[in-house]
C-alpha positions in Angstrom: 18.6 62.3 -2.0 21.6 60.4 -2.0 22.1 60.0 -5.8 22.7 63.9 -5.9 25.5 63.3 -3.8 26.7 60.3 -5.7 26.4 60.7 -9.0 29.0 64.2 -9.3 31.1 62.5 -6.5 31.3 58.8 -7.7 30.5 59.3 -11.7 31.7 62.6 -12.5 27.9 63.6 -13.4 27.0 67.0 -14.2 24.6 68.0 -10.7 23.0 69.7 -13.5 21.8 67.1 -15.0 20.6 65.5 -12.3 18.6 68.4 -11.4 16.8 68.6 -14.4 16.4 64.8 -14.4 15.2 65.1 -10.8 12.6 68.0 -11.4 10.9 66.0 -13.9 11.0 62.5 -12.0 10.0 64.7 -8.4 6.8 66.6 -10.9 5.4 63.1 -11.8 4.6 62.2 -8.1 1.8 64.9 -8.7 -0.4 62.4 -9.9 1.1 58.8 -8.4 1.0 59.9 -5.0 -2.7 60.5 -5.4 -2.9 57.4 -7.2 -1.6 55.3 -5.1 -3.1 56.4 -2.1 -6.4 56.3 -4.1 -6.1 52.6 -5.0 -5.0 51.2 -1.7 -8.1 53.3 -0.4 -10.4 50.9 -2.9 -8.2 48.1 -2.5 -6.1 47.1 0.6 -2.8 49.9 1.8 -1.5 46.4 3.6 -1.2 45.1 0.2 -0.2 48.2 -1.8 2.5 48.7 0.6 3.9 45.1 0.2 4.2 45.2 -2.9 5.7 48.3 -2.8 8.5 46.6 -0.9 8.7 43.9 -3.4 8.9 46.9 -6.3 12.0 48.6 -4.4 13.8 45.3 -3.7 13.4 44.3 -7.3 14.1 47.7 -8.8 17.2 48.9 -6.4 19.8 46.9 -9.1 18.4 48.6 -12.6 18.0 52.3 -10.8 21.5 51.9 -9.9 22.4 50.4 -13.2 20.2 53.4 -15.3 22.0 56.2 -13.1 25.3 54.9 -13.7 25.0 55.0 -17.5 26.1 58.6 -17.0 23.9 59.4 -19.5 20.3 61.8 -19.2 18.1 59.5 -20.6 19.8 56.8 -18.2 19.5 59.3 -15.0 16.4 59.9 -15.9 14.9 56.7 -16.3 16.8 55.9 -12.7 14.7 59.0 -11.1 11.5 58.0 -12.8 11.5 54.4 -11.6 12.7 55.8 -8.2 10.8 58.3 -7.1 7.1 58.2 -8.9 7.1 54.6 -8.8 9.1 52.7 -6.1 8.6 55.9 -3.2 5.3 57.0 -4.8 4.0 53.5 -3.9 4.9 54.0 -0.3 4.9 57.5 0.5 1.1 57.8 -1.0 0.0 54.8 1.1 2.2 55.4 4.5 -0.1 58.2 6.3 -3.4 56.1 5.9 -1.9 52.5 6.9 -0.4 54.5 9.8 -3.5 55.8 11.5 -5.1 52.5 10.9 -2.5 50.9 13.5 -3.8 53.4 16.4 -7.5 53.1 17.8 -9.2 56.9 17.4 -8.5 57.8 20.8 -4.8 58.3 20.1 -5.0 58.3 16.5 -2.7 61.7 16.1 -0.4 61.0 18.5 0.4 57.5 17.7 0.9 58.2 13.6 2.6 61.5 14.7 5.5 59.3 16.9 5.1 56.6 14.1 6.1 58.7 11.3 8.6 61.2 12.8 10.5 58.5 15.5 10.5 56.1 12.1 12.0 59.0 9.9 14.6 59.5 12.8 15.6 56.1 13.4 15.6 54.7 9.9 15.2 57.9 7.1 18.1 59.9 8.6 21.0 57.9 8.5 20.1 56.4 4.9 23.0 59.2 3.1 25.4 58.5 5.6 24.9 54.5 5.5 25.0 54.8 1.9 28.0 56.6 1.4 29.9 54.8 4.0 29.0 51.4 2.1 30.2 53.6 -1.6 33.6 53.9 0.8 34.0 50.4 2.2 32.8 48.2 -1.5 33.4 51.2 -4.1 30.3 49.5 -5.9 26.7 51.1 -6.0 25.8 47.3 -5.5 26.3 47.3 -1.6 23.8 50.3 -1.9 21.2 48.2 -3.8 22.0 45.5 -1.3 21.0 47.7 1.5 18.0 49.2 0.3 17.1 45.1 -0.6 17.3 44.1 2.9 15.3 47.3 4.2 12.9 46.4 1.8 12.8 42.8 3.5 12.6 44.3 6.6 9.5 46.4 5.9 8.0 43.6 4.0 8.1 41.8 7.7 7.1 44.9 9.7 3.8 45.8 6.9 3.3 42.3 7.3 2.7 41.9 10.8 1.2 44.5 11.3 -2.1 44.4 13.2 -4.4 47.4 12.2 -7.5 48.7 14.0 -10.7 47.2 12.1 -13.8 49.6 12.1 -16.4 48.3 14.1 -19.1 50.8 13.3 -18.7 50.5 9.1 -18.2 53.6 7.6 -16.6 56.4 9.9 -18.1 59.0 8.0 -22.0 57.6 8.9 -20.8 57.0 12.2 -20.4 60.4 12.8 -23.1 61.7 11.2 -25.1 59.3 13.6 -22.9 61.0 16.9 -23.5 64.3 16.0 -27.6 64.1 15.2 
């Protein structure tokens, strides 16, 4: 996570503090993971997902603007709204809108090359991008900024994306019907 990095480095932030304030924010996806992927389950994960996007590109200026108050309740507040809320919403979505994109026959294969050639292409570089832009502007804006724009441009890809529609109703009955 690039505001471990940042906020000793940039602020002058105890990492201490930011561990404690990360431990709690990381031990509150326990339950929003589960309850995000469970309401886009009864709801839509196309939808849940966009507005997930909308959430990060809306929230990237006030985490940045909690964190860099220096102070606990600030970096706290930053972590909270971060990770529970803004990655919760995706991350507890991203596995079952995945599959849906792949018809059964290559199901693993496609969401297993979706997930890890995504992480590799755009997850990896986020730290580096991020502190290069801390470099070049010396401003956690350009970093809100980016994640903005990625936001945008997952917004667009969620969007567009054409998922495989059940033909059969209810997988579970359909099997049951295979296998009888």
């Amino acid at each position: 996570m690039f505001l471990v990095s940042y906020g000793p480095k940039q602020l002058g932030i105890p990492s201490g503090t930011i561990f404690v304030a990360l431990m709690i924010a990381a031990s509150l996806q326990v339950f929003t993971l589960p309850f995000f992927a469970t309401f886009a389950d009864k709801h839509s994960q196309k939808k849940v997902l966009l507005t997930g996007c909308v959430l990060v590109a809306a929230g990237a200026f006030p985490v940045f603007a909690l964190f860099s108050t220096g102070t606990f309740w600030g970096i706290l507040a930053a972590l909270v709204i971060a990770l529970p809320i803004l990655h919760g919403v995706s991350y507890g979505v991203i596995s079952g809108f995945t599959a849906e994109l792949f018809p059964t026959e290559v199901r693993y294969t496609g969401t297993s090359l979706a997930y890890q050639l995504g992480g590799i292409v755009t997850s990896a570089p986020v730290p580096i991008i991020a502190t290069l832009l801390i470099q070049q502007y010396q401003s956690s804006n350009a970093v809100a900024w980016y994640m903005v724009i990625s936001a945008v441009l997952g917004f667009i890809a969620i969007a567009t994306a054409k998922t495989v529609r059940r033909k059969n109703g209810n997988a579970i009955a359909r099997v049951d019907e295979l296998t009888i």
